[in-house]
VOBA-1610 file (N, C-alpha, C; in pm, whole numbers, padded with zeros to 5 digits, always signed):
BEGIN
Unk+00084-00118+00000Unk+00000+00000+00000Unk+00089+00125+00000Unk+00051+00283-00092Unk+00109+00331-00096Unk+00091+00466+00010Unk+00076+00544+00027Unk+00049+00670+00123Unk+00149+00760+00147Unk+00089+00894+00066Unk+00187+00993+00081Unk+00333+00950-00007Unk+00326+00905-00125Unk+00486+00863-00170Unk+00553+00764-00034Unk+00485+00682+00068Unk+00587+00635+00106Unk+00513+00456+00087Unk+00571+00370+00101Unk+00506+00214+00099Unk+00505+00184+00241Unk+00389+00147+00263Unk+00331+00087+00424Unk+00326-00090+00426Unk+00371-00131+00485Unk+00327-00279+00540Unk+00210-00271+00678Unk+00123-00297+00654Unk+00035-00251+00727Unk-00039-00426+00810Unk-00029-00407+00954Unk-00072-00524+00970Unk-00275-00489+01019Unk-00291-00576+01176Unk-00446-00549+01217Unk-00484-00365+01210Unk-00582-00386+01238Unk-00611-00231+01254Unk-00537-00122+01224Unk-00467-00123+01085Unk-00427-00008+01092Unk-00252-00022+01116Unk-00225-00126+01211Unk-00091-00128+01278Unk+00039-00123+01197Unk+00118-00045+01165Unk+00183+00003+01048Unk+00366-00077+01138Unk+00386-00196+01015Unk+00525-00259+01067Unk+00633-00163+01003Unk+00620-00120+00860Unk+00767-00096+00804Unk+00679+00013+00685Unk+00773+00128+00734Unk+00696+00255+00622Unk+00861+00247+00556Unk+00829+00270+00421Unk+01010+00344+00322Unk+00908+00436+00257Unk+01043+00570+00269Unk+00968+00649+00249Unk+01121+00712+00131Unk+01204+00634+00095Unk+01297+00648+00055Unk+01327+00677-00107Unk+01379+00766-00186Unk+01428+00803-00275Unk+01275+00849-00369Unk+01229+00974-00255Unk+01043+01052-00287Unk+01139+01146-00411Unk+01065+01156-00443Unk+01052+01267-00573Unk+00952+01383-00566Unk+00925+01458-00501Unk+01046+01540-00458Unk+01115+01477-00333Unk+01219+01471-00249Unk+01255+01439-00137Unk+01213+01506-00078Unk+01197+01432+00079Unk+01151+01465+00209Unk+01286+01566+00228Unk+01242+01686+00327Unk+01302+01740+00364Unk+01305+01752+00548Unk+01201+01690+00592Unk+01132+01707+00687Unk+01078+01562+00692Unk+01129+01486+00814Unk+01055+01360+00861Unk+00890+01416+00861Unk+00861+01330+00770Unk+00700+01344+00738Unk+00635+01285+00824Unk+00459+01310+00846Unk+00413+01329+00972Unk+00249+01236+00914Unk+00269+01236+00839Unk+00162+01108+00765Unk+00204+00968+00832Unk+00307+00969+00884Unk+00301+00810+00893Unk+00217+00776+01003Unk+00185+00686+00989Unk+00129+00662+01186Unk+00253+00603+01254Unk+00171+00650+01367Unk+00258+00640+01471Unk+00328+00505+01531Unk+00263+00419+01481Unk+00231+00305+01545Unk+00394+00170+01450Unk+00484+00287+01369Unk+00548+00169+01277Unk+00666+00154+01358Unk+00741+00029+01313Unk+00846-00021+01363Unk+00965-00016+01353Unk+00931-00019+01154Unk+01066-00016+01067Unk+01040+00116+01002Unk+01089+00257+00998Unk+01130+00342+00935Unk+01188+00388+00852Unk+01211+00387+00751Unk+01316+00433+00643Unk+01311+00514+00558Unk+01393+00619+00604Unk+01418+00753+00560Unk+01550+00797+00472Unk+01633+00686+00442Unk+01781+00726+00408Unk+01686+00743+00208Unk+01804+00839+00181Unk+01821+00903+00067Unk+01712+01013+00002Unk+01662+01093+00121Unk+01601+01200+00053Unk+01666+01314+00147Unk+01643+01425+00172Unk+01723+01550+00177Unk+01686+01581+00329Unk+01687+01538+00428Unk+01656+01590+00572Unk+01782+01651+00612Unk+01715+01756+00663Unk+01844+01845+00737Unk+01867+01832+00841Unk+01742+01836+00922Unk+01757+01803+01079Unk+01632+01722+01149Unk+01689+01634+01248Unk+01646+01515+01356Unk+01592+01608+01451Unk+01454+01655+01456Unk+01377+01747+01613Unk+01354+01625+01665Unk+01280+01663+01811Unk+01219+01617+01877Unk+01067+01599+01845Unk+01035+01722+01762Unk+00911+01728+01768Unk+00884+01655+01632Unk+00982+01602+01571Unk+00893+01530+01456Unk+00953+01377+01489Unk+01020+01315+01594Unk+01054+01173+01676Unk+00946+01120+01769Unk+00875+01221+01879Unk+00842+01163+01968Unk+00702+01095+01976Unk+00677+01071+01915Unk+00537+00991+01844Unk+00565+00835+01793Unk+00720+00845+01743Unk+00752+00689+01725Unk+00754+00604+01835Unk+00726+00572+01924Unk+00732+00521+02028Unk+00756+00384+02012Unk+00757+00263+01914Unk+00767+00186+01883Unk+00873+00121+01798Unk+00947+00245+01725Unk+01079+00215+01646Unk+01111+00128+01713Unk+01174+00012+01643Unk+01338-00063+01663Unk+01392-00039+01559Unk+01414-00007+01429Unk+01474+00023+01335Unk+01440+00160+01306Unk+01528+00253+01245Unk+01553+00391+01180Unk+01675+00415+01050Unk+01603+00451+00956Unk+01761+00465+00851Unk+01734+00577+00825Unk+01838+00648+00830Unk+01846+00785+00834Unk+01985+00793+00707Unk+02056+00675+00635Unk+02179+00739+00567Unk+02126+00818+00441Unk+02219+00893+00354Unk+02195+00960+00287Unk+02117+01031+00275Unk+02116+01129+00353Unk+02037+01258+00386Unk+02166+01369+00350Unk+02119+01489+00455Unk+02192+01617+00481Unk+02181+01680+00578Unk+02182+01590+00696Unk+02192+01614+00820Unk+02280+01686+00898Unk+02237+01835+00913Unk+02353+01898+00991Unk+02317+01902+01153Unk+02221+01889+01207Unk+02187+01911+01336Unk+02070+01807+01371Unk+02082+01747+01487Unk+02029+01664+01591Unk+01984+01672+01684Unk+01865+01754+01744Unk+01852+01830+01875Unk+01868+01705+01952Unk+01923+01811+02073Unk+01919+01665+02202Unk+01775+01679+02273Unk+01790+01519+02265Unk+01669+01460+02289Unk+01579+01404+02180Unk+01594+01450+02082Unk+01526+01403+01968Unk+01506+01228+02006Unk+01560+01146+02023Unk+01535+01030+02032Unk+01503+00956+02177Unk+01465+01077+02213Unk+01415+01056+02412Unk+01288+00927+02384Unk+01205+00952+02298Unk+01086+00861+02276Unk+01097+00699+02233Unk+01215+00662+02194Unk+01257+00589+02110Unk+01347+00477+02193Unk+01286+00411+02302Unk+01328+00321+02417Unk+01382+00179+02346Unk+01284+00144+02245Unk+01327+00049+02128Unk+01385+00055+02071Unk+01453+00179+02014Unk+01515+00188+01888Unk+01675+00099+01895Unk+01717+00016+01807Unk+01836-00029+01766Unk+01920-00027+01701
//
């Protein structure tokens, strides 16, 4: 399933395992906010993000996976990944 340029694996209700949201046309510049909240696997490497907030992390609450390579990441606020107890 597709949503927003990104591909969802979508399990019961809605429950979202693995969003790629990877090589959008136009690129993300900004961790996009369509996804639900609820996914596991994330993947963001190869579109144009500049910076990791807090305020566009703390809703993942469920990450264990994040790909973030090939971006343009100059800044990381601290804390950005305060939400992210799973993440690996």
């Amino acid at each position: 399933m597709v949503k927003g340029d990104c591909w969802l694996i979508e399990g019961d209700k809605g429950y979202v395992w693995l969003a790629i949201c990877s090589q959008n046309q136009p690129p993300y510049e900004t961790i996009p906010q369509h996804i639900n909240s609820t996914v596991h696997d994330l993947r963001l490497n190869e579109n144009k993000l500049k910076a990791v907030l807090f305020t566009s992390m703390y809703r993942f609450t469920n990450l264990t996976d994040l790909n973030l390579t090939k971006n343009e990441i100059s800044y990381i606020e601290d804390g950005a990944f305060a939400g992210q107890a799973n993440l690996q």
